[in-house]
C-alpha positions as a printed NumPy array, in Angstrom:
array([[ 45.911, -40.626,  -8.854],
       [ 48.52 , -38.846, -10.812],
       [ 48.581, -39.414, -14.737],
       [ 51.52 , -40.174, -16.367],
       [ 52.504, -39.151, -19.766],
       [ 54.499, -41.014, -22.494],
       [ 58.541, -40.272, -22.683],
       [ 57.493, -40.921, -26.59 ],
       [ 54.842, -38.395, -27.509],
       [ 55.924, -35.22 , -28.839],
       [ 53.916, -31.813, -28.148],
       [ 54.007, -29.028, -31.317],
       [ 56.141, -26.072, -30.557],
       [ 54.881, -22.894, -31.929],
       [ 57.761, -20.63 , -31.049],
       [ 57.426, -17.662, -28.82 ],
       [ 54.088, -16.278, -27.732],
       [ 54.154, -12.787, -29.083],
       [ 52.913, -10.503, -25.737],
       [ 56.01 , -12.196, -24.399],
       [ 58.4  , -11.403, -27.38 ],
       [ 56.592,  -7.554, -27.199],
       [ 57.282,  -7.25 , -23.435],
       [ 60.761,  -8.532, -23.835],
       [ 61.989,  -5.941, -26.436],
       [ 60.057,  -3.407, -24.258],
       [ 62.356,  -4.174, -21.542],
       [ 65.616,  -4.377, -23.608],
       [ 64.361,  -0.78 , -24.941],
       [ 63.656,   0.982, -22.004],
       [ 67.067,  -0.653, -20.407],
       [ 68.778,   1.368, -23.315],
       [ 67.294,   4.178, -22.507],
       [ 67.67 ,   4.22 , -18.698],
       [ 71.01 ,   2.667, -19.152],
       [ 70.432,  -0.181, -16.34 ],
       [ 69.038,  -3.315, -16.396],
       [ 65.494,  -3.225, -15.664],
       [ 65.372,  -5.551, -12.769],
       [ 68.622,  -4.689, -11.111],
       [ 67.162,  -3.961,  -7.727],
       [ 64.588,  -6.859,  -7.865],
       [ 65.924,  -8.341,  -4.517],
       [ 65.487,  -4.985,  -2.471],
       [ 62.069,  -4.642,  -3.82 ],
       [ 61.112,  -7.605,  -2.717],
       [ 62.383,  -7.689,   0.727],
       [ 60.836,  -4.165,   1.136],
       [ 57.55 ,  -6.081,  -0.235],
       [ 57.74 ,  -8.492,   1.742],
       [ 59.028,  -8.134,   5.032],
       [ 59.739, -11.063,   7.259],
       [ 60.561, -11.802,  11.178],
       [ 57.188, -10.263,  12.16 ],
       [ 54.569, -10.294,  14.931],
       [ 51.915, -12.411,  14.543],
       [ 48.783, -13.058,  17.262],
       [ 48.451, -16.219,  19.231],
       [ 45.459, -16.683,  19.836],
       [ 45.504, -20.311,  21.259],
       [ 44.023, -23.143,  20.027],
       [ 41.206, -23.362,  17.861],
       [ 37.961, -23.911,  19.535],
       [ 37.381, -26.803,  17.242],
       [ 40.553, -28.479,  17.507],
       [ 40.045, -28.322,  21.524],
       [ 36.336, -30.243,  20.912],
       [ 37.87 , -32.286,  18.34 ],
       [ 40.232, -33.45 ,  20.753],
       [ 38.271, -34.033,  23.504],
       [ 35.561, -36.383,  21.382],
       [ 38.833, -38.133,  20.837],
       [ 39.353, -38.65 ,  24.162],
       [ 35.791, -39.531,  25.063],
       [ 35.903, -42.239,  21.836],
       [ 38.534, -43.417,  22.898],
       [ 37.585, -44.063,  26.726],
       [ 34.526, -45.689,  25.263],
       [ 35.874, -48.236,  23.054]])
């Protein structure tokens, strides 16, 4: 059951959270000092992270997918 909310009510808005503001002039600072943006390679990093197109094991099909599907069967021949 999903709740829905009123397009009428109005939630408080207490500005930034400060860790956030702190991080974010971190980031501007050390940017100035590096002289590059901070996350200009974010996309490589990732990738390297993250690789895709790999190997993975088959190992068939589940033992209890295979009895699953034969109590089916059976059920099924019964009824």
């Amino acid at each position: 059951m999903l709740l829905s909310i009123p397009e009428d009510i109005q939630f408080p808005s207490y500005g930034a959270d400060p860790e956030i503001t702190d991080t974010s002039n971190s980031i501007k600072s050390s940017e100035k000092t590096l002289g590059k943006p901070f996350l200009a390679n974010w996309k490589a990093n990732v990738a390297a992270v993250n690789p895709r197109d790999y190997k993975v094991a088959d190992f068939g099909v589940d033992h209890d997918i295979v009895a699953t599907q034969k109590n089916i069967k059976d059920s099924e021949a019964n009824l």
